[in-house]
PDB file of N, CA, C and O in Angstrom:
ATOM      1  N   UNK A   1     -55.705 111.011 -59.375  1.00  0.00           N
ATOM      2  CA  UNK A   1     -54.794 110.010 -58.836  1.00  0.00           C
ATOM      3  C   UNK A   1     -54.096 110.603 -57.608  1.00  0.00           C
ATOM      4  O   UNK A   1     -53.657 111.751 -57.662  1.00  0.00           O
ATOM      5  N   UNK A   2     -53.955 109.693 -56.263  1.00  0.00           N
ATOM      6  CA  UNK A   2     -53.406 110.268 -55.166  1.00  0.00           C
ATOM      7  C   UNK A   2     -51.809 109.514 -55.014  1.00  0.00           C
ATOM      8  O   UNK A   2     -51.076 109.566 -54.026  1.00  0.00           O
ATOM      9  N   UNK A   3     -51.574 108.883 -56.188  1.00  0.00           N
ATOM     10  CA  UNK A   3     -50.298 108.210 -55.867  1.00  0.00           C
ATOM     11  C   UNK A   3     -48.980 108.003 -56.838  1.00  0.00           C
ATOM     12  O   UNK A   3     -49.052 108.714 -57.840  1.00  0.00           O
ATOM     13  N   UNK A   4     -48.060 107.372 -56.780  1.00  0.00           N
ATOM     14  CA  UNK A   4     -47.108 107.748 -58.019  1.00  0.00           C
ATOM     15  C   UNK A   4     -47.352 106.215 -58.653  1.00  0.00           C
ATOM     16  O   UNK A   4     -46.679 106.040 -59.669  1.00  0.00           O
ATOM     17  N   UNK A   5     -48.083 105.200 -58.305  1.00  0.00           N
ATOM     18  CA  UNK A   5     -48.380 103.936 -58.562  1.00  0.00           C
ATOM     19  C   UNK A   5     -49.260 103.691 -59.626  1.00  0.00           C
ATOM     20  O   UNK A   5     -50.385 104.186 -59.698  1.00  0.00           O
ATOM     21  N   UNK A   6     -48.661 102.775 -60.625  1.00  0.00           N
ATOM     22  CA  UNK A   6     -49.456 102.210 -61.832  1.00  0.00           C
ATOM     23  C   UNK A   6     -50.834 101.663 -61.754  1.00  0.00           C
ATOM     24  O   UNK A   6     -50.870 100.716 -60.969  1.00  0.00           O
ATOM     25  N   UNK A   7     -52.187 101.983 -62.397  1.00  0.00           N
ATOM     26  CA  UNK A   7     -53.247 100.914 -62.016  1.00  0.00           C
ATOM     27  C   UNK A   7     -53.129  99.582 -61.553  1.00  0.00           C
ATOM     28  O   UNK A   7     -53.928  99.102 -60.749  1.00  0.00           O
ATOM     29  N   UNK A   8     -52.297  99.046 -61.961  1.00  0.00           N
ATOM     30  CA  UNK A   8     -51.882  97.854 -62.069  1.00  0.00           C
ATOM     31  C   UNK A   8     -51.365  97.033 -60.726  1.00  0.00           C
ATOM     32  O   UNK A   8     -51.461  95.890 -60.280  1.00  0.00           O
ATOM     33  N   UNK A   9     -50.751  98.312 -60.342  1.00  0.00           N
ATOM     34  CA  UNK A   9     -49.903  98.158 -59.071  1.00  0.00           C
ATOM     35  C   UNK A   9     -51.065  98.103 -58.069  1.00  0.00           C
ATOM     36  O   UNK A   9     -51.289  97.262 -57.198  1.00  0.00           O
ATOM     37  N   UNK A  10     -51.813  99.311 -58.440  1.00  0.00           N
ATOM     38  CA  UNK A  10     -52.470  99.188 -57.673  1.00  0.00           C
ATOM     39  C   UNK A  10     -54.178  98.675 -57.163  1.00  0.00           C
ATOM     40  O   UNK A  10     -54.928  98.953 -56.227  1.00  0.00           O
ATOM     41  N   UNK A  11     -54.236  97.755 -58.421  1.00  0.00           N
ATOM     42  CA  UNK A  11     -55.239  96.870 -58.131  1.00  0.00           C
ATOM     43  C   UNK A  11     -54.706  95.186 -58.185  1.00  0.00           C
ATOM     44  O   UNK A  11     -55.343  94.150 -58.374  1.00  0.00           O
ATOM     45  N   UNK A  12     -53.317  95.432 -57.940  1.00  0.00           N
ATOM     46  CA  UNK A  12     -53.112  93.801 -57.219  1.00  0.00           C
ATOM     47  C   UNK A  12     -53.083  93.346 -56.176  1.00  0.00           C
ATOM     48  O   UNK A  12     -53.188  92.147 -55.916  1.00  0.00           O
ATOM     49  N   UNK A  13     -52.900  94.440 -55.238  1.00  0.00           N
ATOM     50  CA  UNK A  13     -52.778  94.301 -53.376  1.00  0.00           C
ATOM     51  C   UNK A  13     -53.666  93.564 -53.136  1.00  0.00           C
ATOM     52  O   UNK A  13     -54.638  93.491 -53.889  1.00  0.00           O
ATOM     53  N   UNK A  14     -53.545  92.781 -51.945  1.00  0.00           N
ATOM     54  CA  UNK A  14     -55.035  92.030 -51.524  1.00  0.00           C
ATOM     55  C   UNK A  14     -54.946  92.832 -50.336  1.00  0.00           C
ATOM     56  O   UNK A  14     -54.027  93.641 -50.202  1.00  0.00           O
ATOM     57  N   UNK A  15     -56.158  92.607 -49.147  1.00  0.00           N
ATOM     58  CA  UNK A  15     -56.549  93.540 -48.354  1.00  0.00           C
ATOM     59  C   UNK A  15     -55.264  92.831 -47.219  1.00  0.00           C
ATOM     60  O   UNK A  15     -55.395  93.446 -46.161  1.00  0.00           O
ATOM     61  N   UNK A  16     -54.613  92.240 -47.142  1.00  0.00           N
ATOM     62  CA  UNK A  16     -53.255  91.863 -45.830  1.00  0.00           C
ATOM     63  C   UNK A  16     -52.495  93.056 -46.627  1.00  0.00           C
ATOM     64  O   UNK A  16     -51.306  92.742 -46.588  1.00  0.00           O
ATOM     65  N   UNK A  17     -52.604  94.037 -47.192  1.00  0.00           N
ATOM     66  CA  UNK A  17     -51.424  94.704 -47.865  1.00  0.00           C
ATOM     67  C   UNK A  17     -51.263  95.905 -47.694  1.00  0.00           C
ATOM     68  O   UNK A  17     -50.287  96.654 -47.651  1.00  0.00           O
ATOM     69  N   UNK A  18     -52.547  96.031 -47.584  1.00  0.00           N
ATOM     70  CA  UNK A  18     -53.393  97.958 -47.067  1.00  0.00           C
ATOM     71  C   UNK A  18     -52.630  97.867 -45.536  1.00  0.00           C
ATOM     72  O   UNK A  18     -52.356  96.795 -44.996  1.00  0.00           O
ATOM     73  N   UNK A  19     -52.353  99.169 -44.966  1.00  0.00           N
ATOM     74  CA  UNK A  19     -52.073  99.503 -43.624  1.00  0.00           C
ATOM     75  C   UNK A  19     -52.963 100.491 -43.549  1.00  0.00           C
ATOM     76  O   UNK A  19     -52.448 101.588 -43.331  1.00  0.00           O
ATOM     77  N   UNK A  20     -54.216 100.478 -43.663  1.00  0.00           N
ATOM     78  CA  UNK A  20     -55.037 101.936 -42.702  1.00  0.00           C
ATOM     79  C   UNK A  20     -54.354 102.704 -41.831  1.00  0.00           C
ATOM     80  O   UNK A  20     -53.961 103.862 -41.972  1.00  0.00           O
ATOM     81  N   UNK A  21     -54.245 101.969 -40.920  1.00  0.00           N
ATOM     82  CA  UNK A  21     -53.551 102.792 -39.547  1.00  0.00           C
ATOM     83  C   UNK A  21     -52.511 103.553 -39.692  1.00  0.00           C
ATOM     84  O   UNK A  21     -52.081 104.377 -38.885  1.00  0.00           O
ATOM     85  N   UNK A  22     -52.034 103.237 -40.893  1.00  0.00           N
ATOM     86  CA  UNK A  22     -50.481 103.901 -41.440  1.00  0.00           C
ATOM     87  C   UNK A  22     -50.773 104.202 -42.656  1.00  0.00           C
ATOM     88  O   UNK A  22     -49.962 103.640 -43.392  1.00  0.00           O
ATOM     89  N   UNK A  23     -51.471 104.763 -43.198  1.00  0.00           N
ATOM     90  CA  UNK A  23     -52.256 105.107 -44.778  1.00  0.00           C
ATOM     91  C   UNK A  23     -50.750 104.452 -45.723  1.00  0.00           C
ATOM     92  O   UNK A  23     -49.883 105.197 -46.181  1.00  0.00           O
ATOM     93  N   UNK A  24     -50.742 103.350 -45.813  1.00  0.00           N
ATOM     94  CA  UNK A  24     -50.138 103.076 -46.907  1.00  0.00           C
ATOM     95  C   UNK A  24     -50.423 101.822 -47.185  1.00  0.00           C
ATOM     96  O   UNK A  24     -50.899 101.058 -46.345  1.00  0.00           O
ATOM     97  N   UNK A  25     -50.136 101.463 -48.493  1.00  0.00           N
ATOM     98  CA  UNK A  25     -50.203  99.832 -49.307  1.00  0.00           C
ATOM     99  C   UNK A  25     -48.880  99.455 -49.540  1.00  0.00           C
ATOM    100  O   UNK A  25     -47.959 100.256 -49.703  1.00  0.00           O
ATOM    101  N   UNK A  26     -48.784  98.275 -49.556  1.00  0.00           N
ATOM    102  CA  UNK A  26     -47.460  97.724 -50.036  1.00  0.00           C
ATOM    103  C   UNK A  26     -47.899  96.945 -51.385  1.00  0.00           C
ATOM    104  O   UNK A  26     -48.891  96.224 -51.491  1.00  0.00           O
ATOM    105  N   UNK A  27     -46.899  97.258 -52.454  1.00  0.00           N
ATOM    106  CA  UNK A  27     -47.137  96.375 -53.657  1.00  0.00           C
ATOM    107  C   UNK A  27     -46.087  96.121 -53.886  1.00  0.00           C
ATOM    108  O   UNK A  27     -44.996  96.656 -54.085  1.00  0.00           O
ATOM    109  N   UNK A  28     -46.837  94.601 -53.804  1.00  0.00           N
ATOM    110  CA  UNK A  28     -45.735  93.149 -54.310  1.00  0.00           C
ATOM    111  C   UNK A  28     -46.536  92.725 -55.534  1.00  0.00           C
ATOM    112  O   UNK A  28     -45.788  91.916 -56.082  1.00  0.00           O
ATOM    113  N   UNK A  29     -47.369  92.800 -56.085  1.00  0.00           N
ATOM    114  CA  UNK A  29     -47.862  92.167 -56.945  1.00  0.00           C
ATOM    115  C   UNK A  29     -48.956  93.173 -58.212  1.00  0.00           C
ATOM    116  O   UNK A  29     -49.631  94.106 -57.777  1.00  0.00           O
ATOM    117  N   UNK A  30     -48.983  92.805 -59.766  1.00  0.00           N
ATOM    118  CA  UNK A  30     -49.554  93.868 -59.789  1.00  0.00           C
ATOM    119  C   UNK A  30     -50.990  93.043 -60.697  1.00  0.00           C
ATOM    120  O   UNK A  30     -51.215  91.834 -60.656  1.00  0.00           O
ATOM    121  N   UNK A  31     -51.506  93.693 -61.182  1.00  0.00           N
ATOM    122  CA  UNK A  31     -52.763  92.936 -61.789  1.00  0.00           C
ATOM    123  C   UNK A  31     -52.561  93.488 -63.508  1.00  0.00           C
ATOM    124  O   UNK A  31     -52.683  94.607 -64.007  1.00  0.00           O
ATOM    125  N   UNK A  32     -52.191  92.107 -64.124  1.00  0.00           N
ATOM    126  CA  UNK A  32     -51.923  92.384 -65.410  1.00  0.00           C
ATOM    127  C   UNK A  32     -52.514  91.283 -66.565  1.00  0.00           C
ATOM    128  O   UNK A  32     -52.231  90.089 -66.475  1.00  0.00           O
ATOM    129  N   UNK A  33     -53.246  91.742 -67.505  1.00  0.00           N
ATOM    130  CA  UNK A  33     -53.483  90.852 -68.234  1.00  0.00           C
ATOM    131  C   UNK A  33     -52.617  90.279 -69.436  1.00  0.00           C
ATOM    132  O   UNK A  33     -52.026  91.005 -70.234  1.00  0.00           O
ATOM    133  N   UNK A  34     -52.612  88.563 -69.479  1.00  0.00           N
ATOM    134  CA  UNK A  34     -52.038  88.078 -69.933  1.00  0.00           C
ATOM    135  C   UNK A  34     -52.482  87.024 -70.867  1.00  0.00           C
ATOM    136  O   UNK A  34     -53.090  86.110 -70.309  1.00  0.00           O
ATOM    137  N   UNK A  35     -52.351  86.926 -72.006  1.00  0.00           N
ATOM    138  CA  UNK A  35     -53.129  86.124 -73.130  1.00  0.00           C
ATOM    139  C   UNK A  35     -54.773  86.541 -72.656  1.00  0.00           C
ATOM    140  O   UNK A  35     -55.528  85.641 -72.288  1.00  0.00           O
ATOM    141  N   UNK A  36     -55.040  87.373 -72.684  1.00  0.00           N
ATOM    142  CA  UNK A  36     -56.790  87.526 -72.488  1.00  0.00           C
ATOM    143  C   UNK A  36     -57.310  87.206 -71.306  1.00  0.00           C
ATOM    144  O   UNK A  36     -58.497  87.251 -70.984  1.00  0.00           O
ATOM    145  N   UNK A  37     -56.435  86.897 -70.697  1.00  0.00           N
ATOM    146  CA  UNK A  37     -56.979  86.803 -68.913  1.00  0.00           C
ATOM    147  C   UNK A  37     -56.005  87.639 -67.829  1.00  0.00           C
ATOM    148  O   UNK A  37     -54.779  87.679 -67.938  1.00  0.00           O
ATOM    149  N   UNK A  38     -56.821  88.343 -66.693  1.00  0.00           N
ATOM    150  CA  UNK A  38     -56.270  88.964 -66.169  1.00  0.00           C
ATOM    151  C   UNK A  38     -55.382  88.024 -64.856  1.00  0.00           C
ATOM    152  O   UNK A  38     -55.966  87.157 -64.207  1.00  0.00           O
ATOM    153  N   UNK A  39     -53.866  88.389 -64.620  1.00  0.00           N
ATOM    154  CA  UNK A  39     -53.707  87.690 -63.579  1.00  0.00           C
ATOM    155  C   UNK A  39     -52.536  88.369 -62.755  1.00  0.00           C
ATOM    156  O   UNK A  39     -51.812  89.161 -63.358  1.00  0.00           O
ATOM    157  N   UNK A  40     -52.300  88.102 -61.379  1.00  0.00           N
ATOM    158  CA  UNK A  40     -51.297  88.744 -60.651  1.00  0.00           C
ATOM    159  C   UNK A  40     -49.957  88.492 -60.717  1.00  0.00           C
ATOM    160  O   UNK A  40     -49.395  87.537 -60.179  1.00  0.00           O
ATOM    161  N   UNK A  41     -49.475  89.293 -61.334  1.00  0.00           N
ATOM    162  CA  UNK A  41     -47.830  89.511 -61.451  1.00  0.00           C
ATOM    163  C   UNK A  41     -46.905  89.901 -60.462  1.00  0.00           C
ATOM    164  O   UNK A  41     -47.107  90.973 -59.890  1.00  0.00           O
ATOM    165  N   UNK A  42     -45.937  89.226 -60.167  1.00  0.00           N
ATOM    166  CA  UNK A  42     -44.720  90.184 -59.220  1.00  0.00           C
ATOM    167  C   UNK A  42     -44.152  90.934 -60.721  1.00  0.00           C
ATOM    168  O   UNK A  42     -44.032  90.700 -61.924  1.00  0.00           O
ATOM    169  N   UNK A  43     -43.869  92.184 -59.504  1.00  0.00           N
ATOM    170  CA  UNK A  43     -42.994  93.228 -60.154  1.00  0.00           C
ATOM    171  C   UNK A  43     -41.735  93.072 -60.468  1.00  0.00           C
ATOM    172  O   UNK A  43     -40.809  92.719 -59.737  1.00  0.00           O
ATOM    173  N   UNK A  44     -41.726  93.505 -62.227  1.00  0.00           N
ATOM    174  CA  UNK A  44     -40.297  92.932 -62.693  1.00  0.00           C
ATOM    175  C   UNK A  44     -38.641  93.486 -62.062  1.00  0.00           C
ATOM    176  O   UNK A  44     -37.487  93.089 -62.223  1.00  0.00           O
ATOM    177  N   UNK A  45     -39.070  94.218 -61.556  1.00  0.00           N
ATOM    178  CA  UNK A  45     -37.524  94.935 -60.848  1.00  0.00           C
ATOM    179  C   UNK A  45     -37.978  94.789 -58.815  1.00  0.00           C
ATOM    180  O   UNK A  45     -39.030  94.773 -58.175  1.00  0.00           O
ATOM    181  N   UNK A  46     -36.861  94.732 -58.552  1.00  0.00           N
ATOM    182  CA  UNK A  46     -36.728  94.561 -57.056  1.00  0.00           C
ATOM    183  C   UNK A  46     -37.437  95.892 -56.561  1.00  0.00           C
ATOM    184  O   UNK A  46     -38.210  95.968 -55.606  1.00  0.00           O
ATOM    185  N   UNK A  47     -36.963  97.101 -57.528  1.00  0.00           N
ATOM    186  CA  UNK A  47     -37.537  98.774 -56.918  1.00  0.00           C
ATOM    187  C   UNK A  47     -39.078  98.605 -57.012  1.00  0.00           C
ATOM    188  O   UNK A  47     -39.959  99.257 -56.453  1.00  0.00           O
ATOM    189  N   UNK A  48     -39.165  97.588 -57.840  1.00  0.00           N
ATOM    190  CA  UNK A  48     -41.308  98.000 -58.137  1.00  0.00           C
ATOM    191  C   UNK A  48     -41.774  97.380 -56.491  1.00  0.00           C
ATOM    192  O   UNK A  48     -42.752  97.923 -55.977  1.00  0.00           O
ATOM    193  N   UNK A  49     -41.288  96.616 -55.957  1.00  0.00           N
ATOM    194  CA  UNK A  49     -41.574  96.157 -54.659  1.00  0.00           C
ATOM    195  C   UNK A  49     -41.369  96.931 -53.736  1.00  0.00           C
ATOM    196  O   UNK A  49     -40.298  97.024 -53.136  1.00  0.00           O
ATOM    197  N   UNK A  50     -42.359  97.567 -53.519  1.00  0.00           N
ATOM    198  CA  UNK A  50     -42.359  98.425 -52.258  1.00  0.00           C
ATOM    199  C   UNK A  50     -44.364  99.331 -51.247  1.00  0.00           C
ATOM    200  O   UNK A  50     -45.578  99.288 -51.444  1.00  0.00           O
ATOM    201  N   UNK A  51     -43.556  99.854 -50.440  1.00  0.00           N
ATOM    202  CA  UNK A  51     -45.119 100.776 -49.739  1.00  0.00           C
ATOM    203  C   UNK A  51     -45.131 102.139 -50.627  1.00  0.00           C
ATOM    204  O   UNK A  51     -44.138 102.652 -51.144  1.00  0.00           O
ATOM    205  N   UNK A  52     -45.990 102.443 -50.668  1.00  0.00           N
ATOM    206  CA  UNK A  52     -46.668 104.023 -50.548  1.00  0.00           C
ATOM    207  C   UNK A  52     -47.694 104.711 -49.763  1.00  0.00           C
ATOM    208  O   UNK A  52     -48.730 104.213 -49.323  1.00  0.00           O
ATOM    209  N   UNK A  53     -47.320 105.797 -49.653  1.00  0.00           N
ATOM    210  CA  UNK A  53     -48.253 106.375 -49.104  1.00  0.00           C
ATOM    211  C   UNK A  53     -49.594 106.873 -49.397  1.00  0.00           C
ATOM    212  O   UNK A  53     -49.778 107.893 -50.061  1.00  0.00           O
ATOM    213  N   UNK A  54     -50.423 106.244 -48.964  1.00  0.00           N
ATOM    214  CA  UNK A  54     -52.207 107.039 -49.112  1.00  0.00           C
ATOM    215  C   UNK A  54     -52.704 108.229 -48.997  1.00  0.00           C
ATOM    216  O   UNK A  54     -52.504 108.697 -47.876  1.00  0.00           O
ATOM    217  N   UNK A  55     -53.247 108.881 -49.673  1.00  0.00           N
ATOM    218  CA  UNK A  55     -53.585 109.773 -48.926  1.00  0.00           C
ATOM    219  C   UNK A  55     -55.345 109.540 -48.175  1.00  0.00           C
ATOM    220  O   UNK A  55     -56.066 108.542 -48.154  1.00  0.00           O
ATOM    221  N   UNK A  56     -55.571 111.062 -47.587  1.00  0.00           N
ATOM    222  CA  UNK A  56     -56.545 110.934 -46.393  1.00  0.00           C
ATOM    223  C   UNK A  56     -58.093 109.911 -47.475  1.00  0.00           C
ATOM    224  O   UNK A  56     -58.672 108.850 -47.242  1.00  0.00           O
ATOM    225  N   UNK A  57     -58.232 110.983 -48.663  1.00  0.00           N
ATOM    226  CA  UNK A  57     -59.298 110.700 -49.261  1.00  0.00           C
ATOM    227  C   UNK A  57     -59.160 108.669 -50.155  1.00  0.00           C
ATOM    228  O   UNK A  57     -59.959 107.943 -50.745  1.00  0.00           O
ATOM    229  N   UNK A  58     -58.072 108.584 -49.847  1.00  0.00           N
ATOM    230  CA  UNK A  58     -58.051 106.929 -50.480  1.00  0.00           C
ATOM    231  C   UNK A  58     -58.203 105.948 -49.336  1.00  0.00           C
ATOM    232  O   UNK A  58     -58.550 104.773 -49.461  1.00  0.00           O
ATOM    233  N   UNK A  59     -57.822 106.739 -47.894  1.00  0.00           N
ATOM    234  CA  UNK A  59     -58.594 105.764 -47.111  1.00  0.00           C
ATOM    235  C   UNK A  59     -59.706 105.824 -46.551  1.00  0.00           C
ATOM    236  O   UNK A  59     -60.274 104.983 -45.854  1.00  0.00           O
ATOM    237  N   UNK A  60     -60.009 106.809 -46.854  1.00  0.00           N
ATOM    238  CA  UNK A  60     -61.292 107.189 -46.726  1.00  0.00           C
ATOM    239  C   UNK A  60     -62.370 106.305 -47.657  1.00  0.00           C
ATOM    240  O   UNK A  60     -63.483 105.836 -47.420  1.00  0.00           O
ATOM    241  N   UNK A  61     -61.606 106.307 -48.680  1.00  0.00           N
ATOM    242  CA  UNK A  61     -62.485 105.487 -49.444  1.00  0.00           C
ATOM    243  C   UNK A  61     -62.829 103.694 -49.730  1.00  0.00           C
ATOM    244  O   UNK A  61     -63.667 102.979 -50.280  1.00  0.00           O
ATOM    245  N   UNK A  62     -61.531 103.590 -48.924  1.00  0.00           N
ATOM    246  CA  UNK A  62     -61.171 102.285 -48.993  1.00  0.00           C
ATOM    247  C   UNK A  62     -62.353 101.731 -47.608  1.00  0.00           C
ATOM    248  O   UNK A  62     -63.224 100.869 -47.724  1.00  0.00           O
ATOM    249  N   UNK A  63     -62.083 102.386 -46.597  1.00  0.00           N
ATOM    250  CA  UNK A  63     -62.721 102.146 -45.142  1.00  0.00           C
ATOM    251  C   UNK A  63     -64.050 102.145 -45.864  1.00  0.00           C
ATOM    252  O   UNK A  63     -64.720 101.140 -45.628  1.00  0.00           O
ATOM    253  N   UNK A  64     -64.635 103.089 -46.745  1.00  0.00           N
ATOM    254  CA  UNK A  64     -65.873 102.680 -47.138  1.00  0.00           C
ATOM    255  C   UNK A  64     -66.370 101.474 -47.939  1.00  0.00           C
ATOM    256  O   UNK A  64     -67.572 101.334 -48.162  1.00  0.00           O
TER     257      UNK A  64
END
């Protein structure tokens, strides 16, 4: 793991959320399942809303 971010967190971003150019994501939303289906959640506290930083090898991987 390259980040302090929950799976969750971080498979809800859609791609307007990624900053390549600035290796970071912003999460507003997280991907959580609910009654047996998976669906996108906002984060229950104002602090879960925020950027982080990427590192080299996650955009690296992402660009791929």
């Amino acid at each position: 793991m390259t980040s302090a971010a929950r799976q969750g967190e971080l498979l809800g971003p859609t791609w307007d959320r990624v900053n390549m150019d600035g290796a970071e994501i912003e999460i507003s939303h997280a991907l959580q399942k609910v009654d047996s289906e998976f669906q996108l959640v906002e984060p229950k506290t104002k602090s879960s809303r925020r950027r982080i930083a990427l590192a080299n090898l996650a955009v690296s991987a992402l660009r791929r």
